[in-house]
Structures are given as C-alpha cells and as structure tokens.
C-alpha positions in Angstrom: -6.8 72.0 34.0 -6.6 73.9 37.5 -9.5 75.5 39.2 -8.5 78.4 41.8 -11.7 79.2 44.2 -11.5 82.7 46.3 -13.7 82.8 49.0 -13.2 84.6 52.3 -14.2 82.9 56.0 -15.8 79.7 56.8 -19.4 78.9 58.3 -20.1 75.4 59.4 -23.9 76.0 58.7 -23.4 78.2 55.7 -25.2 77.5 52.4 -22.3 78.6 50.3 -19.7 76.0 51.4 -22.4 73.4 50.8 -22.3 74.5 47.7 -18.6 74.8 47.2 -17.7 71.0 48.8 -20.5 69.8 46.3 -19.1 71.4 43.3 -15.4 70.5 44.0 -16.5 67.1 44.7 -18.0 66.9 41.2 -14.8 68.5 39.4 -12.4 66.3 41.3 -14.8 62.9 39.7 -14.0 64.8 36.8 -10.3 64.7 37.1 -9.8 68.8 37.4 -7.6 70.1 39.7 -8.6 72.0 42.3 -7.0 74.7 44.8 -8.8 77.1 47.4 -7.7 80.4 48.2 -8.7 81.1 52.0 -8.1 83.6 54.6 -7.5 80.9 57.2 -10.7 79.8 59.0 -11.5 77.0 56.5 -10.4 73.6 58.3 -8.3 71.5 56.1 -10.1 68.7 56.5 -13.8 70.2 55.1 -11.9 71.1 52.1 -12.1 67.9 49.2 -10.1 69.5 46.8 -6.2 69.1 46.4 -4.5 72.4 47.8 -6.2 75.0 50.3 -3.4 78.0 50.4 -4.3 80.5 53.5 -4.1 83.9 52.4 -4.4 87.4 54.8 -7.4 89.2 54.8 -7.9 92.5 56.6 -9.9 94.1 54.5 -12.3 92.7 51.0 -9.3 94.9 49.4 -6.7 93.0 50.9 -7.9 89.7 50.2 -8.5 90.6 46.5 -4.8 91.8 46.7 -3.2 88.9 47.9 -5.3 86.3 45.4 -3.8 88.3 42.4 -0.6 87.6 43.8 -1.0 84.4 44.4 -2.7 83.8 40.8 0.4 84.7 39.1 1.9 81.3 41.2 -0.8 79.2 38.9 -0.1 80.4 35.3 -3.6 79.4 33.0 -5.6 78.4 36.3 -8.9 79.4 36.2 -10.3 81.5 38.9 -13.7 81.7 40.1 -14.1 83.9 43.2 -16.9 84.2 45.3 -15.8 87.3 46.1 -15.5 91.0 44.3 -11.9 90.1 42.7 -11.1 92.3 39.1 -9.3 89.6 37.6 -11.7 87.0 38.5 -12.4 84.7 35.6 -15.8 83.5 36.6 -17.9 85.0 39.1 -20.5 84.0 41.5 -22.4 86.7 42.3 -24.3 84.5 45.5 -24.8 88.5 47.3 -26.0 90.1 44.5 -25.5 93.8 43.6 -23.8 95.9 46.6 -24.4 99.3 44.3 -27.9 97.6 44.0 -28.7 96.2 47.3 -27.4 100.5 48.8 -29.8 101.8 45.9 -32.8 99.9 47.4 -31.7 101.0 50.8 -31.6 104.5 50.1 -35.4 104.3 49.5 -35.9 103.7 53.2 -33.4 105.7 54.5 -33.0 109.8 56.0 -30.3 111.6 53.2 -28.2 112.1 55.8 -28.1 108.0 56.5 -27.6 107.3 52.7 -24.3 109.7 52.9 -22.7 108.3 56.1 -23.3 104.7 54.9 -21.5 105.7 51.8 -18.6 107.3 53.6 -17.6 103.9 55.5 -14.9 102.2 54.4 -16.7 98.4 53.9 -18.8 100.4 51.5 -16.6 102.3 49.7 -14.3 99.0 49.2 -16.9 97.2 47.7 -18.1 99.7 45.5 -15.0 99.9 44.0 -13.7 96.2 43.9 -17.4 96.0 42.5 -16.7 98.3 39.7 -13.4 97.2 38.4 -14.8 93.3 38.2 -17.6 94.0 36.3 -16.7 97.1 34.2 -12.3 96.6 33.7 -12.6 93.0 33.0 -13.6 91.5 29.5 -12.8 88.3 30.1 -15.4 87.9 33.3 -18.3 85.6 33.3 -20.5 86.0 35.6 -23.1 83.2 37.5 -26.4 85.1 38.7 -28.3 83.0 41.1 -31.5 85.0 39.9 -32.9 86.9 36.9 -33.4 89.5 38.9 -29.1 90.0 39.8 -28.9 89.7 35.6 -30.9 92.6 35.4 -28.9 95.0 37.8 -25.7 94.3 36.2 -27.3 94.6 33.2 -29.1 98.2 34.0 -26.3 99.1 36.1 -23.1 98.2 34.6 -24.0 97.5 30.6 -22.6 94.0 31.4 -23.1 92.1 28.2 -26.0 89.7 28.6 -24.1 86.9 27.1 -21.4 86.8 29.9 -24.3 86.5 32.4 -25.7 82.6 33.1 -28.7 82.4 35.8 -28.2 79.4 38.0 -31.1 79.0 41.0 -29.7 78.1 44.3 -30.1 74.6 45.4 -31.1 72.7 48.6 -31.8 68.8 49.1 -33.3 68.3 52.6 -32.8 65.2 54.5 -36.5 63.5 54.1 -38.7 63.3 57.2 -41.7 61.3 57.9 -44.9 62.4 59.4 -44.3 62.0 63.1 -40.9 63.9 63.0 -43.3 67.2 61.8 -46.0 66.2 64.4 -43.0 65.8 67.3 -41.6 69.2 66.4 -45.2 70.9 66.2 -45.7 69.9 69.7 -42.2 70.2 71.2 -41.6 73.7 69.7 -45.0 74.7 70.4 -44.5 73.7 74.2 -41.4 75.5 74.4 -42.4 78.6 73.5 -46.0 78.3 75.5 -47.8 78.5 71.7 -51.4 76.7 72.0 -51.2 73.2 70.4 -53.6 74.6 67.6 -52.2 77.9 66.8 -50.7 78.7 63.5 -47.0 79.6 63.2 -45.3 82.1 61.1 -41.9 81.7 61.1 -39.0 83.9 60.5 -35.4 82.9 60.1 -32.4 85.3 59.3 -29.9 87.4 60.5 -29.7 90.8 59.9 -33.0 92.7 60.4 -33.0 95.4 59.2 -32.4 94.5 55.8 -34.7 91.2 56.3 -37.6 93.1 57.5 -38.1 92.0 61.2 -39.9 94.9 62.1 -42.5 95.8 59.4 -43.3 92.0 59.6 -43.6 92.3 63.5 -46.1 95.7 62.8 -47.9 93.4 60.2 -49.2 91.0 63.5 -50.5 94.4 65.7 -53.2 94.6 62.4 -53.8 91.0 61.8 -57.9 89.6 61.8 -56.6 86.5 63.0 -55.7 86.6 66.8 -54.6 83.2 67.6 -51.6 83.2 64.7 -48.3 83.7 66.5 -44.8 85.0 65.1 -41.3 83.0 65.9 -38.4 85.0 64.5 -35.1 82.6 64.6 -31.5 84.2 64.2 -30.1 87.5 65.5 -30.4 91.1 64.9 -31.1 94.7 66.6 -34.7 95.7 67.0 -35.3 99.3 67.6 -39.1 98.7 68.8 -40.8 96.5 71.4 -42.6 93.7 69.9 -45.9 92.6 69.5 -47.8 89.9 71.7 -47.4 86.5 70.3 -44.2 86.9 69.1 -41.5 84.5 70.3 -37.4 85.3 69.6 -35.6 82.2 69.9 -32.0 83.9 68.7 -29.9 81.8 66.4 -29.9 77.9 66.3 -27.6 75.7 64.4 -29.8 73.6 63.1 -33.7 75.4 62.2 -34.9 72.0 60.8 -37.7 71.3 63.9 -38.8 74.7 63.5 -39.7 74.8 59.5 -41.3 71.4 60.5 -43.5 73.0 63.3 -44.1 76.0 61.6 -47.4 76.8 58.9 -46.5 79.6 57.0 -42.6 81.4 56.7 -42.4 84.8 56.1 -39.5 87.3 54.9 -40.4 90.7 54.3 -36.4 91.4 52.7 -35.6 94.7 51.1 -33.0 92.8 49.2 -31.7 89.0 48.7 -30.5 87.8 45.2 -32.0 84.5 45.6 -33.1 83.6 49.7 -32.1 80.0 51.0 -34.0 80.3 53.6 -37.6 80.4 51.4 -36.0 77.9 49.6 -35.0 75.4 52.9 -38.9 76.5 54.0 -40.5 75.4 50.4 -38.8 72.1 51.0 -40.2 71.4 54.5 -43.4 72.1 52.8 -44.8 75.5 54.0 -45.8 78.5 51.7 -43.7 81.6 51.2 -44.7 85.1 51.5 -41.4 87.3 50.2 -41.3 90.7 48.4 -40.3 91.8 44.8 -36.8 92.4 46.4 -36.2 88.7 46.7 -35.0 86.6 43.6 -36.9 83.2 45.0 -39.9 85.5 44.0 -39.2 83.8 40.4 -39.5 80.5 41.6 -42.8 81.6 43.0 -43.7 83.4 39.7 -42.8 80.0 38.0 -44.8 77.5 40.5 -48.2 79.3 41.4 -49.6 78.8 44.4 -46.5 78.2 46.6 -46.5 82.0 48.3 -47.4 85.1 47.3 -44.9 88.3 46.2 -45.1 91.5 47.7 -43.8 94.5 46.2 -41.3 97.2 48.1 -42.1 99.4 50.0 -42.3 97.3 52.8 -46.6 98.0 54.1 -47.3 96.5 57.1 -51.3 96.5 56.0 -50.3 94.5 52.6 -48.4 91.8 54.9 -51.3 91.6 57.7 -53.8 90.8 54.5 -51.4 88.4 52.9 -51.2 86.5 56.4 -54.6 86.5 57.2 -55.0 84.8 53.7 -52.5 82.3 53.9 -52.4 81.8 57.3 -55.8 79.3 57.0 -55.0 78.1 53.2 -53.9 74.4 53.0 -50.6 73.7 51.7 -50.0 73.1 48.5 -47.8 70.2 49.0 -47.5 69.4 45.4 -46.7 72.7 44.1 -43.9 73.3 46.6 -42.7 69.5 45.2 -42.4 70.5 42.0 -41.0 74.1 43.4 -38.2 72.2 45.1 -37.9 69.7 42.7 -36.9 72.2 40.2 -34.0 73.5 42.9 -31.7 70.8 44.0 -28.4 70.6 45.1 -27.4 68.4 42.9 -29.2 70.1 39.8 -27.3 73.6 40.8 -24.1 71.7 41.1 -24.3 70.1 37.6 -25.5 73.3 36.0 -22.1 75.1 37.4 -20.0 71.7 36.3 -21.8 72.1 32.4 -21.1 75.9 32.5 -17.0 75.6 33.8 -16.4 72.5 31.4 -17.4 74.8 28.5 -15.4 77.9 29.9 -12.6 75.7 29.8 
C-alpha cells in the first residue's frame, strides 16, 4: 500500500513537519510506502520516506491542480493532504476552518474590511478549494486536531460526524533540569533589563492581529500588579505604541530559554484550531491563559487548573483580571504533567498510524 502526502513549503522549525517526519517514520517501520508531493523547498534529505516528487505551486489552486495530476501517476494510492485538495482521501485539517476562522473575523472587523478581504484572491481560493473538499467529496475523511474544528464542519458544511476523527496535537520537549530554567530566568531577564524578581508573561506567535498582540498589550496599561512585565516573541504589525514593560524580541529559532524564564504565557487568539504554542508552554511548565477561540481550551477544560479560558470578544479588562490572578498563583506542575502527558508526539503519531491502517 502507497501513501501520497500534499503539503506545500517547508519550515525548519515548523510543528507540522515534526509531525509529518514522525508519522512517515512510523508507516515506513510498518512497511507502507510512502511518496511526498512538494512544491520544491522541502530538502531531500529531511524527507524519510521513499519518493519526494516537486510539484509547481503559484497559487493553493495550482498546487491542488498539479497533485490531481500527479495522483492519476499512483493508481489506488492513498492521499492525505495537508492542504485544501477535492480529491483528497484523508484530510488534516491542522488550520482549521478558513470560512470559519473569516466568520470570527468579521466580528471584529468595519463591513467595508469584511468585503475587501473577501474580494482577494488567497481568500476566494480557499473558499472555494475549501468547499469542493468537504462538500463534492464522499469519500473524504477528515483528522480535526480539536473538537472545536468538528463542530464547524459540522455546523458549516453538514460533514457527517462519522468521517470526522479528533486527534490533539502533540509535543515531546527535550527534558531540562532545574538550573537550565534558573540560567535562562537570569539570562533573559538581563537581556531585556527585567528585574531578577519580576514576573514574565510571555507571548510567542506570528501574526498579530489574529493572535491578539494588541488587546493583550492594552490588558498591561490596566493591570494591579506593576512589577509584571510582557515579552512578545515572533513578528507582526502593531498599529499602536506599546505599553511600559513590554519587551519585543522579534522571532527566534529556538523559544526554549524563553518558556523556561517566563511565569505565565498568554495568547489572546481570535482563532487557532488547536495552538502549539500553549501546548510547547504547558510542557515547560507555565499556565495558559487562551480564549474560547482556541481549541487547546479543551485540554484546559479537560485538566483544571492548568490556565484559564476566555471567551471572544477579546476585553482587555477580562485579560488584566485573569493576569493579576494568575500572575502570583503557583504552578500547578502536576496538572500541566498530566496536561502534557496526555499530548505527546508520539501518542498523536500512533493515533494517525491506528486511524490510516484502518482506512486502508
């Protein structure tokens, strides 16, 4: 049996080909054949399957073109896509929703800005690659990596629940001892010119707007507690000056000694199927404060005391009060072990191996 993967680009760093390099690994133990289908920037040798075929890509349209073509070369090969493809057999659906995520968007948006973003082409593309894959294809099956993506194609699209499997997101950290947490505390802390006892909230993402930089940075003009400060790692546009006590560091490859110095992470997201980065900051041991547009809220739901959920719309007062609460707790170290327990690598990986064996 052959196993075609679609996914577009390559990210040293990114979570996804983790993912992908674990899971390939485990079919090819297996004996299953394996083949990705690339636009080009995936390096040969990251790839541990048998074939990687380059394929063009101007366009999410394009790509999804030229991997139907290429299908027909691999008569009764599987093909699970990362990407919006109609004759994708299984599905991944890693960035959720697009009708879902614009929906949510709207909601903080002028009219006018809703109709312009819907104009563009990326949008438009999506939209419609999005509704031929889950509404023209009866053989899909589709992996959510939250309840809360089952629901919008469920609500959205009338996909039948029992083409839908739920499969958390995964991440195994390297282990660290005591004075590798105390060392970055200090060094990070020093950097930055952050008083050795101050607490730390950290941020890390790209993509602001959506990940709610600025009603977090708002939240810290209203905090009680004046000696907390704010370090927002990765890139974005801000459209305001921020706040005193706020540090940007821009994006790092590796965000490892900052979750280690940090006390508390925060990410106020209007939309994130399941966020790695809560999950990456649950395994260095710090509390998470997300909203209701975040499926790692779940996890949360399912291991009290690890964070706290806050709904949309995005209040800076609601953030400044769950802060000042959190922001002096201790951490629940043994709640966040049994969080992150729950969502390892491995676990995800052997879940998606279960799931493909029986598709098969």
């Amino acid at each position: 049996m052959k196993i075609l993967f679609a996914r577009r680009g390559y990210s040293s760093s990114g979570g996804a080909e983790r993912y992908l390099i674990r899971l390939v690994s485990g079919l090819r133990d297996r004996g299953i054949e394996t083949t990705l289908l690339n636009d080009g920037p995936w390096p040969a040798e990251k790839w541990p399957g048998n074939d990687l075929v380059n394929l063009p890509s101007g366009s999410p349209a394009q790509f999804s073109a030229a991997v139907t073509r290429e299908r027909q070369k691999h008569p009764g090969a599987l093909l699970f896509s990362f990407e919006r493809i109609p004759c994708s057999n299984v599905f991944r659906a890693g960035d959720g929703v697009h009708a879902a995520y614009l929906e949510r968007l709207s909601g903080e948006c002028s009219r006018f800005a809703n109709w312009f973003r819907r104009t563009r082409r990326r949008h438009r593309e999506t939209l419609t690659l999005e509704r031929q894959l889950f509404t023209e294809n009866p053989a899909l099956h589709i992996i959510c990596n939250s309840n809360l993506v089952a629901r919008e194609l469920k609500t959205l699209f009338s996909f039948p629940e029992e083409r839908l499997t739920t499969i958390y997101n995964g991440f195994t950290p390297k282990p660290w001892q005591a004075d590798e947490r105390e060392t970055a505390r200090q060094e990070i802390r020093t950097s930055l010119g952050i008083p050795q006892n101050a607490p730390i909230v950290l941020f890390v993402g790209s993509g602001w707007k959506r990940k709610g930089v600025e009603p977090l940075a708002e939240a810290f003009r209203l905090l009680r507690n004046q000696e907390a400060h704010l370090v927002i790692v990765g890139k974005g546009r801000l459209k305001q000056a921020l706040p005193p006590r706020t540090h940007l560091v821009g994006p790092v490859d590796d965000p490892r000694p900052y979750f280690l110095a940090a006390d508390l992470f925060a990410l106020p997201t209007l939309y994130d199927p399941f966020s790695n980065a809560c999950l990456e900051a649950a395994a260095f041991g710090l509390p998470v404060l997300t909203t209701d547009g975040n499926g790692f809220g779940e996890a949360i739901g399912r291991f009290p005391g690890t964070g706290e959920v806050i709904p949309v719309p995005r209040r800076p007062q609601l953030w400044a009060e769950a802060i000042d609460t959190w922001v002096g707790k201790p951490h629940p170290t043994g709640a966040l072990r049994k969080l992150v327990d729950a969502h390892t690598i491995d676990r995800n990986v052997e879940e998606t191996i279960a799931l493909l064996t029986k598709l098969i």
